[in-house]
Structure formats: structure tokens, C-alpha cells
TIRO-2110 file (N, C-alpha, C; in Angstrom, 1 decimal):
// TIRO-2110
-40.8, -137.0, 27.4, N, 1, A
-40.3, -135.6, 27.7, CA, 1, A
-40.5, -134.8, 26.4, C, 1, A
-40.9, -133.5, 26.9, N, 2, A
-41.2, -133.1, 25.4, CA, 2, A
-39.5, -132.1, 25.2, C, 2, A
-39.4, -132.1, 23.5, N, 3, A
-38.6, -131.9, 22.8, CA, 3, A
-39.0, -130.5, 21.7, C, 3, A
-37.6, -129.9, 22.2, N, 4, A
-38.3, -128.4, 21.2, CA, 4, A
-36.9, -128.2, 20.1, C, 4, A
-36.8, -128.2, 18.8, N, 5, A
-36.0, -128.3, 18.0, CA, 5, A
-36.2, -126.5, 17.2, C, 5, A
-34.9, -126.1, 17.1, N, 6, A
-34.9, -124.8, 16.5, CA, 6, A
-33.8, -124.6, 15.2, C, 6, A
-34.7, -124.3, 14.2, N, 7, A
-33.7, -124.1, 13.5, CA, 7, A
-33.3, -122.9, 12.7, C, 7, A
-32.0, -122.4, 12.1, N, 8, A
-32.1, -121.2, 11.3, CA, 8, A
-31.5, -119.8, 12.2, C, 8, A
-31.0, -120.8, 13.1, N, 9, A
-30.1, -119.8, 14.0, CA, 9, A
-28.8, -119.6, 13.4, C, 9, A
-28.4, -120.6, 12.8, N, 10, A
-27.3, -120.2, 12.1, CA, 10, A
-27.1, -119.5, 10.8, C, 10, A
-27.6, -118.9, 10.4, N, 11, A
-27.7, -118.1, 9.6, CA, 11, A
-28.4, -116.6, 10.3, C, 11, A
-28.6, -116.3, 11.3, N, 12, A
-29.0, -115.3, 12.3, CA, 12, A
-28.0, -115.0, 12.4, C, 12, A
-26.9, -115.9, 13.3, N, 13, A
-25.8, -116.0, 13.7, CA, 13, A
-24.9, -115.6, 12.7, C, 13, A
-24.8, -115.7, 11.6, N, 14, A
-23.6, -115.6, 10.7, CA, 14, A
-24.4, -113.8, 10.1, C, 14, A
-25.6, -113.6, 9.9, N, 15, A
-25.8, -112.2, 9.5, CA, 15, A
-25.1, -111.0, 10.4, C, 15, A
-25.7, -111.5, 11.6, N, 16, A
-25.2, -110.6, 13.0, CA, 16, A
-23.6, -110.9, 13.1, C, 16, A
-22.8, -111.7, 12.9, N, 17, A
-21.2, -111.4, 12.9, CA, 17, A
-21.1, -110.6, 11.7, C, 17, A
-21.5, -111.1, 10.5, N, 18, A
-21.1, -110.0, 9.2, CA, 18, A
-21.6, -108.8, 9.3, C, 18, A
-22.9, -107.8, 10.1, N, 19, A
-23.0, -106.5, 10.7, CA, 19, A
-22.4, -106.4, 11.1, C, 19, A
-21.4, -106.8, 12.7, N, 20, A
-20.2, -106.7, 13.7, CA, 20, A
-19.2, -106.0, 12.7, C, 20, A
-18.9, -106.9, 11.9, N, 21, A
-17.8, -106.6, 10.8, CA, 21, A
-17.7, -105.1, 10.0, C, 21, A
-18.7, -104.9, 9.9, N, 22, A
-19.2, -103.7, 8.8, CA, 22, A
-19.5, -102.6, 9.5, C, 22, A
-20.0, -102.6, 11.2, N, 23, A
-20.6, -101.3, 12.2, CA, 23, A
-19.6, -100.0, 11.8, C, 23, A
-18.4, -100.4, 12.3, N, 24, A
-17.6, -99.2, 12.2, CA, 24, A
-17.5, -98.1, 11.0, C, 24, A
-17.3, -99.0, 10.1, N, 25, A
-17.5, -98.3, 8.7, CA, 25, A
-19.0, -97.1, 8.5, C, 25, A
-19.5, -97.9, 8.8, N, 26, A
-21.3, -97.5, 8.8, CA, 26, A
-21.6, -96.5, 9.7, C, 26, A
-21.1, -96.9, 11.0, N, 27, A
-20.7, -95.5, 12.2, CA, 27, A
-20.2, -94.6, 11.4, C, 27, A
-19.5, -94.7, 11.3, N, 28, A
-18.1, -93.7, 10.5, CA, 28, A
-18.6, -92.8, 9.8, C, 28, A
-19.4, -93.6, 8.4, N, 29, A
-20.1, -92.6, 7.3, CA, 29, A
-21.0, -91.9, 7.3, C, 29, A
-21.8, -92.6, 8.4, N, 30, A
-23.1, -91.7, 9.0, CA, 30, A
-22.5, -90.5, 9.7, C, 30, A
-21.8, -90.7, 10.7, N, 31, A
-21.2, -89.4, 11.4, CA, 31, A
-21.0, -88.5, 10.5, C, 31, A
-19.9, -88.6, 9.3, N, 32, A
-19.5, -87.8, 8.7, CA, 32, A
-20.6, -87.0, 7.8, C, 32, A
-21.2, -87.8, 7.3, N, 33, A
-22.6, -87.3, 6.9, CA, 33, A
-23.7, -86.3, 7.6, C, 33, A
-23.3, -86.8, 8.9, N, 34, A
-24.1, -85.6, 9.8, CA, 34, A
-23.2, -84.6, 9.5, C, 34, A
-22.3, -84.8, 9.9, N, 35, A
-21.5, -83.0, 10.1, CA, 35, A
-21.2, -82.8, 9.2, C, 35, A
-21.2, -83.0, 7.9, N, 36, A
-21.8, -82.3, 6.6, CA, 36, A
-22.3, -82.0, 6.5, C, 36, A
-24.1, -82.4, 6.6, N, 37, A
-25.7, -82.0, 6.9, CA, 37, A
-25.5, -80.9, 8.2, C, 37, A
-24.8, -80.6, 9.0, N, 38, A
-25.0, -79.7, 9.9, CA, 38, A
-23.9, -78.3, 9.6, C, 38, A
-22.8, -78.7, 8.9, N, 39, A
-21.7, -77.9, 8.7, CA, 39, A
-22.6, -76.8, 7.8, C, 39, A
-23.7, -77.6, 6.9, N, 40, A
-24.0, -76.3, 5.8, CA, 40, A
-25.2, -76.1, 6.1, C, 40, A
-25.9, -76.7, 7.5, N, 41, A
-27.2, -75.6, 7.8, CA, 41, A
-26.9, -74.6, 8.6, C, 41, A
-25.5, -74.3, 9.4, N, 42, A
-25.1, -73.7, 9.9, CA, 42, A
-24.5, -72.1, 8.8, C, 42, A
-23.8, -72.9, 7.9, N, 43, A
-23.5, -71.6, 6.9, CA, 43, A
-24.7, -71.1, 6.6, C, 43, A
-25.7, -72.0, 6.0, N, 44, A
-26.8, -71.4, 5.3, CA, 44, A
-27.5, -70.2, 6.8, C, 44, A
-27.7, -70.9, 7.8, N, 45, A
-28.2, -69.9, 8.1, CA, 45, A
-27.0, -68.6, 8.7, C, 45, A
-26.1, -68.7, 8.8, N, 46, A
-25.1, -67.6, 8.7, CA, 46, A
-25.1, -66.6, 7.6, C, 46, A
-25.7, -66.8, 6.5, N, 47, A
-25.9, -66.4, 5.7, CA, 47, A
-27.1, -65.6, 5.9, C, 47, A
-28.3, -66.6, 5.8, N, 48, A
-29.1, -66.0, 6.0, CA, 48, A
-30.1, -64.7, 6.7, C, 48, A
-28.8, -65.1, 7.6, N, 49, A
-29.1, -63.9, 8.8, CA, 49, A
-27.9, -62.6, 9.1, C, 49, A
-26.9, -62.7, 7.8, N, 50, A
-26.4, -61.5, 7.5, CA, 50, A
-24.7, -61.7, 8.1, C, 50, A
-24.8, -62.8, 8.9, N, 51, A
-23.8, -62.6, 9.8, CA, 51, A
-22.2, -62.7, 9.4, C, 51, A
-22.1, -61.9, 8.5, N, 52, A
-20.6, -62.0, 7.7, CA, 52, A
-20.3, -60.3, 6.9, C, 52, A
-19.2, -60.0, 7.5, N, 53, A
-18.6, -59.0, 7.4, CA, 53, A
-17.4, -59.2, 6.4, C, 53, A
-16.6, -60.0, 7.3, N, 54, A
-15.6, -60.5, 6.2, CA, 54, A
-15.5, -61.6, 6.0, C, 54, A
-16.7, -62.2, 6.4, N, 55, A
-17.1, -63.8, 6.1, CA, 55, A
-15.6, -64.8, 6.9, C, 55, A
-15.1, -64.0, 8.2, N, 56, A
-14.6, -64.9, 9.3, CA, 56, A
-15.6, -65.9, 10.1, C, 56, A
-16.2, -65.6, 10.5, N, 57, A
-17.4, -66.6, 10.9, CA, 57, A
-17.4, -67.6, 10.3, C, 57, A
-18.3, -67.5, 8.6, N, 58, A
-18.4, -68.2, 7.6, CA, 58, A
-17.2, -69.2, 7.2, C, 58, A
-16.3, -69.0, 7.0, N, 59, A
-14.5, -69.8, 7.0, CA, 59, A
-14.3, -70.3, 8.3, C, 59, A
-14.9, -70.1, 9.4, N, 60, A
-14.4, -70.5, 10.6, CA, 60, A
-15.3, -71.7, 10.8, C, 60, A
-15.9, -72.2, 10.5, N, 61, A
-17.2, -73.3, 10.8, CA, 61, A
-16.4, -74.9, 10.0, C, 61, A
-16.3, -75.6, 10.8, N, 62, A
-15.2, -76.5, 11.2, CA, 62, A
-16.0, -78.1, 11.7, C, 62, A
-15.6, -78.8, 11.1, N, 63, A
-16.4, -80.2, 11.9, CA, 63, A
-15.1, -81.0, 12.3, C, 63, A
-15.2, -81.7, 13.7, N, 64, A
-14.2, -82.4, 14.2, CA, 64, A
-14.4, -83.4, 14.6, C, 64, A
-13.7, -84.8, 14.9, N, 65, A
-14.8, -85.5, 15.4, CA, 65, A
-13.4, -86.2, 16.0, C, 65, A
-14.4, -87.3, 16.9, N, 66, A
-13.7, -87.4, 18.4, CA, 66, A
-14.6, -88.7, 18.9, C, 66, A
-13.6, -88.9, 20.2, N, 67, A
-14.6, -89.9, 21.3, CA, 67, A
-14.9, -89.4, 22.6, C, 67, A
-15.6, -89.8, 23.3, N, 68, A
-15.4, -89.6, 24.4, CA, 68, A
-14.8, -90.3, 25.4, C, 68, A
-15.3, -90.7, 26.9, N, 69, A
-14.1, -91.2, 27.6, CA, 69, A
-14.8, -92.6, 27.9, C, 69, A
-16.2, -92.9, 27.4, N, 70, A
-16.8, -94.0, 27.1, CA, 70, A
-16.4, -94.8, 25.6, C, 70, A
-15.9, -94.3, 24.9, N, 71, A
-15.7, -94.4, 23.5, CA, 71, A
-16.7, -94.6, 22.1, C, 71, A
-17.5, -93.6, 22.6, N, 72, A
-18.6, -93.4, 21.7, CA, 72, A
-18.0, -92.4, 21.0, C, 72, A
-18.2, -92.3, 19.7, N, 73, A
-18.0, -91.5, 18.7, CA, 73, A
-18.8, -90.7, 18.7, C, 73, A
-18.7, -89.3, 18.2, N, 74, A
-18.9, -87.9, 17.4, CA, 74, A
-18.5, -87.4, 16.9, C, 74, A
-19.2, -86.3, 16.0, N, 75, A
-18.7, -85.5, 15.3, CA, 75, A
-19.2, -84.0, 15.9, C, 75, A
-18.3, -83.0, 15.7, N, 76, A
-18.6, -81.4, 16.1, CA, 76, A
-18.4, -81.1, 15.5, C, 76, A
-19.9, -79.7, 15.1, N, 77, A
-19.5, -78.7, 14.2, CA, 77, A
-19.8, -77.7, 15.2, C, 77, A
-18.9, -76.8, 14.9, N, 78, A
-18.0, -75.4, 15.8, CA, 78, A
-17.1, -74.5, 15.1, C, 78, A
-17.3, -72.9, 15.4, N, 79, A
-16.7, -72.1, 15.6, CA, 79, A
-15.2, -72.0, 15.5, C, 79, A
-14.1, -72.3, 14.9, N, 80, A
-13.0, -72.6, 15.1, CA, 80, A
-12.5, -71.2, 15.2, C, 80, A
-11.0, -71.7, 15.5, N, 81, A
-9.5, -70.7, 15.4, CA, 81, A
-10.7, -69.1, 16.1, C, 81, A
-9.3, -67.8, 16.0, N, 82, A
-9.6, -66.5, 16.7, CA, 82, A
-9.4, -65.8, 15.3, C, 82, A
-9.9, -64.8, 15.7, N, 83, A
-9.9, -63.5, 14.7, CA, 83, A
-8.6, -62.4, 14.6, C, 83, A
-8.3, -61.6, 14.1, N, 84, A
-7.3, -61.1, 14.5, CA, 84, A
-6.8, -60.2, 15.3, C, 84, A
-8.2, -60.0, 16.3, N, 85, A
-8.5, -58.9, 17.2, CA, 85, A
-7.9, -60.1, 18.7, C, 85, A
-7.8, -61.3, 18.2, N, 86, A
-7.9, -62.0, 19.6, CA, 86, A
-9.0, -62.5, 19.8, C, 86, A
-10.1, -62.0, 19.2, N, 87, A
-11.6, -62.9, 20.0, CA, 87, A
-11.9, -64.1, 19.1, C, 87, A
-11.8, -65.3, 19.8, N, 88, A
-12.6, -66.4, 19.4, CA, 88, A
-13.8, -66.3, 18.4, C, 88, A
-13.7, -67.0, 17.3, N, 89, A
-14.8, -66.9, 17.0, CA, 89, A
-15.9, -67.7, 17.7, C, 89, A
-15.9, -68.9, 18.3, N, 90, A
-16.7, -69.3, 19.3, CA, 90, A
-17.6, -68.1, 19.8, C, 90, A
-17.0, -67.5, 20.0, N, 91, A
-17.5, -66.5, 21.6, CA, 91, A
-17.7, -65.7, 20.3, C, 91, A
-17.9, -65.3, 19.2, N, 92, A
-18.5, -64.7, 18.5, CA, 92, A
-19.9, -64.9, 17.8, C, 92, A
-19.7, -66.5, 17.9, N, 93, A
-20.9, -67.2, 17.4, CA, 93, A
-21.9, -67.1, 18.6, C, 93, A
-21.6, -67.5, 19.8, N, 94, A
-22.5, -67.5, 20.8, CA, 94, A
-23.2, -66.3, 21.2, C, 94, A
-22.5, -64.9, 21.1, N, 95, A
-23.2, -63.5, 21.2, CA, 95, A
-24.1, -63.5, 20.0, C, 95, A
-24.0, -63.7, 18.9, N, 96, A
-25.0, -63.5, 17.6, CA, 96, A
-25.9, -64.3, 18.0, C, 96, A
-25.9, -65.7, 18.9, N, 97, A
-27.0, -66.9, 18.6, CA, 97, A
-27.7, -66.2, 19.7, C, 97, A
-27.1, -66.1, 20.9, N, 98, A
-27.8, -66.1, 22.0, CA, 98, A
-28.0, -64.2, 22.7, C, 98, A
-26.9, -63.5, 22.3, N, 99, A
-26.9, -61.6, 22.3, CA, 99, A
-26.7, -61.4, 23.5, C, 99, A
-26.7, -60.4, 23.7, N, 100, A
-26.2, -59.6, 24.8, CA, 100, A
-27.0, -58.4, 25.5, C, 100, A
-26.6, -57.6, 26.4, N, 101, A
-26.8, -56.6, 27.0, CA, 101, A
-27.6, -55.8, 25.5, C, 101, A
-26.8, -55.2, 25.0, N, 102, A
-26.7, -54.3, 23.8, CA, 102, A
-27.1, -55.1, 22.4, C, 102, A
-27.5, -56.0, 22.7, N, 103, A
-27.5, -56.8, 21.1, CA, 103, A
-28.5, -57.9, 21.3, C, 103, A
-29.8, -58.2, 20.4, N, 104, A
-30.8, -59.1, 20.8, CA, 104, A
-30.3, -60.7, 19.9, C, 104, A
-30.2, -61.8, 20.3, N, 105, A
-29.4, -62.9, 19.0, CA, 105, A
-30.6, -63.3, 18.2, C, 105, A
-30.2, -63.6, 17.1, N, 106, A
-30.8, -64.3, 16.4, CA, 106, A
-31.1, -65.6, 16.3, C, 106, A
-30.3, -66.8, 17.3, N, 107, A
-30.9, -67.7, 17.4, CA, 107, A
-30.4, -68.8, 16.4, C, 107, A
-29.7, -68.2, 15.2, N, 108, A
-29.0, -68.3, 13.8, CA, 108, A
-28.3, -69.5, 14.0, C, 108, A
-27.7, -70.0, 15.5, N, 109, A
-27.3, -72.0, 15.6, CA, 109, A
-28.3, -72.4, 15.8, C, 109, A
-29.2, -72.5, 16.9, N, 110, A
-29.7, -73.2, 17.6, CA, 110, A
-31.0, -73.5, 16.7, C, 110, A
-31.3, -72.6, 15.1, N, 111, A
-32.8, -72.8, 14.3, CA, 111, A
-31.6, -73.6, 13.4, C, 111, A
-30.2, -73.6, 13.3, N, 112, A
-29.3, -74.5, 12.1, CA, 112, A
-29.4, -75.7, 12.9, C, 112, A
-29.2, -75.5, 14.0, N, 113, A
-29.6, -77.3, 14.8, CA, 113, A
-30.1, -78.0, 14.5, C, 113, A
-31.2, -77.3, 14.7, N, 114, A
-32.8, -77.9, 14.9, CA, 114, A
-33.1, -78.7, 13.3, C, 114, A
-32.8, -77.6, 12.4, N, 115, A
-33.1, -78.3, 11.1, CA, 115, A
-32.3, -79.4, 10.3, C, 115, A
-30.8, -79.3, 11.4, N, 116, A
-29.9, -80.6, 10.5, CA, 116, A
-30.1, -81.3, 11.6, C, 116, A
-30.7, -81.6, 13.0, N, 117, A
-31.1, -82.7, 13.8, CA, 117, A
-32.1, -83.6, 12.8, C, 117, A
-33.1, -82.6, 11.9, N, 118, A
-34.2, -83.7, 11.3, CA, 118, A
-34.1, -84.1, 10.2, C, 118, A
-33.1, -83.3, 9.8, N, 119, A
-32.5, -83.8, 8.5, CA, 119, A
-31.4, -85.2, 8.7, C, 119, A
-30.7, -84.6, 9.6, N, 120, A
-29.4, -86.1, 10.2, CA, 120, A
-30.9, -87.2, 10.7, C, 120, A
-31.8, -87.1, 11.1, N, 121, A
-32.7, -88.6, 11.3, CA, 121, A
-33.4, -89.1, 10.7, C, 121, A
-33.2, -88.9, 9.8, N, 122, A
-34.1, -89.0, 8.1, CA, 122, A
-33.3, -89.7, 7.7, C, 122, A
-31.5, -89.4, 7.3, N, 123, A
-30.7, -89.9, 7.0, CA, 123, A
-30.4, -90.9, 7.7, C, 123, A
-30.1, -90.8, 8.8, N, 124, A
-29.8, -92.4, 9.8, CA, 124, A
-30.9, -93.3, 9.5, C, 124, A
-32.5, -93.2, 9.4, N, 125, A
-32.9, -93.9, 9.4, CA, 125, A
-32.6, -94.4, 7.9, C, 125, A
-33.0, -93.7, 6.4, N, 126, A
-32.8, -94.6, 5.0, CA, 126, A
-31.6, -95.4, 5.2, C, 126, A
-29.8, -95.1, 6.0, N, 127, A
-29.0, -95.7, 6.1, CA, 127, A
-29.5, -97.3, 6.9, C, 127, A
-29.9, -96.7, 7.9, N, 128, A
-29.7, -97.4, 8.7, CA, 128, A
-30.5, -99.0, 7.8, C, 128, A
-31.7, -98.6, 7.3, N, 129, A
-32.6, -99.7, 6.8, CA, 129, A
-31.9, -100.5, 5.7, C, 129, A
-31.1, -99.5, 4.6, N, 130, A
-30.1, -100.1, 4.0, CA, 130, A
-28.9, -101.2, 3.8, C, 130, A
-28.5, -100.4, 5.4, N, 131, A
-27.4, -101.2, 5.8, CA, 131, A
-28.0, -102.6, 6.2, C, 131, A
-29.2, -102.8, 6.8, N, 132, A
-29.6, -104.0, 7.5, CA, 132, A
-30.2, -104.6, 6.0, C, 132, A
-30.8, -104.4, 5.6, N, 133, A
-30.9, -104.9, 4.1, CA, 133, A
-29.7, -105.9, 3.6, C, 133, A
-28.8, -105.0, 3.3, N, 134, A
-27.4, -105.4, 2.8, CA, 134, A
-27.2, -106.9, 3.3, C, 134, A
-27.2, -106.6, 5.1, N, 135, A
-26.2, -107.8, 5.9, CA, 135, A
-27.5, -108.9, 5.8, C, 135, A
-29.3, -108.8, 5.4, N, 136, A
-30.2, -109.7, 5.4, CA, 136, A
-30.7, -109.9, 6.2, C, 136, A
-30.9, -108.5, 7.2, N, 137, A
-31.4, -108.4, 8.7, CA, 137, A
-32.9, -107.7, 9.2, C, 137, A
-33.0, -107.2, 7.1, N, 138, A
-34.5, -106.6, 7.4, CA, 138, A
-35.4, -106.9, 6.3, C, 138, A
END
């Protein structure tokens, strides 16, 4: 009968519980990292595109982070708290990005997106390769 012999699983085995161990942390710092990288392409282009009077906007840009009802983690960056007229800054950011009747937007999130989307996957990947490094998995 033929015989097949494997070895070196155990040390697979022991890398992959020691990543298990370390994910969360690693989740964690990456997240935060994004919404850092997204918190200040969002000012920058607030900036850029004038959009500060008394720089309520600018002070209102807020990262939060959370799960969902799956328990996947995120982080949000958003618009926080209201102004003292009562209007959300939300709903003030969304008329500047996207405009109105009377007002053309600038687009001023959705081009801060875009550029901390490829900035945050640049960084997940150096992390990511690092971290598997670390645990002896790459």
C-alpha cells in the first residue's frame, strides 16, 4: 500500500495560531491608519477648494469607528455635529460635493476618496506583507 508522509505542518500550524493572536491588533492599526490617511485628504481638499468660511466644515471632519451587524470593523470619516444655524454639517458637505439647483459641487469628497482609497491600499498592502513577515508566513 502506498504511504505518503508530510512533514512541517507543525510549524504552519504554530505560525497561523501566532497570526490568530496578533489579527486584531493589526485590524485595529490599519483601520486607524486609514482614517487618518482619509481624515487629511478630506481637509486638504477642503482646503483646496476654498470651502471654509469659518473653517466649521474644516473642525467638523471626525473619524469614528464601529462594527456592523456582521462584526466587521470600520472606520468613518464624516461631517460631524451642526452649525449654529441648525444645519448639519453633513448636509453641508453633501451640497458642496454634489450642489444643487443654484450651486454646481465640486466634487471636493468624492476626488478626497478616491485619492485616500489608493493611498489606504498601498498601505494595507506594505502592512500587510510586514505583518506576515513578522509571524514567518511570507
Amino acid at each position: 500500500m502506498a504511504k505518503i508522509e508530510l512533514s512541517g505542518l507543525d510549524e504552519v500550524q504554530k505560525a497561523l495560531q501566532e497570526t490568530d493572536a496578533g489579527l486584531e491588533d493589526f485590524i485595529d492599526a490599519v483601520l486607524a491608519d486609514g482614517g487618518q490617511i482619509a481624515k487629511a485628504k478630506v481637509e486638504q481638499s477642503i482646503t483646496r477648494y476654498r470651502h471654509f468660511r469659518a473653517g466649521e466644515l474644516l473642525r467638523s471632519i471626525k473619524i469614528t469607528k464601529s462594527k456592523d451587524k456582521d462584526g466587521q470593523k470600520y472606520v468613518e470619516v464624516k461631517a460631524a455635529g451642526k452649525r449654529e444655524n441648525g444645519t448639519r454639517n453633513g448636509e453641508v458637505a453633501f451640497v458642496l460635493n454634489y450642489g444643487r439647483s443654484n450651486y454646481t459641487g465640486t466634487h471636493f469628497w468624492t476626488e478626497a476618496e478616491e485619492q485616500a482609497r489608493k493611498e489606504y491600499e498601498e498601505l494595507v498592502n506594505q502592512k500587510t506583507d510586514l505583518f506576515l513577515k513578522e509571524k514567518g508566513l511570507n
